[in-house]
Phi, psi and omega in degrees: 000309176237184162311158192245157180297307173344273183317306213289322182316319190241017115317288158321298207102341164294157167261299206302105173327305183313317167290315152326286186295338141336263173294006148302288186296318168353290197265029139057039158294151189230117209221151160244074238276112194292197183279321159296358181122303213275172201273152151285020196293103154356108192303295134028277180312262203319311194290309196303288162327321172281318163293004186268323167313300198236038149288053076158114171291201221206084196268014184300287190262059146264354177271356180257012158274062170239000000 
């Protein structure tokens, strides 16, 4: 369901929660801050941001630019 502190850990590059969620907004990620502190990023979220990333551009309007 959600990212393991492990994943989020070497995803940020952080230990320190407070820099986690830095860079969580930073990278325009979507997180939720549990009781402990540490950030909550959705797998759902994460999976999503990554196809939206290396999806396929869009060559539609180069065709008419001869």
């Amino acid at each position: 369901m959600f990212l393991s502190r492990t994943d989020i850990e070497q995803l940020t590059g952080y230990r320190r929660p407070s820099r986690q969620k830095l860079w969580l907004r930073k990278n325009g990620l979507r997180f939720f801050v549990a009781a402990d502190g540490y950030p909550r990023v959705p797998r759902a979220n994460f999976e999503n941001l990554q196809k939206q990333h290396y999806a396929e551009p869009d060559f539609n309007s180069l065709k008419g630019m001869r």
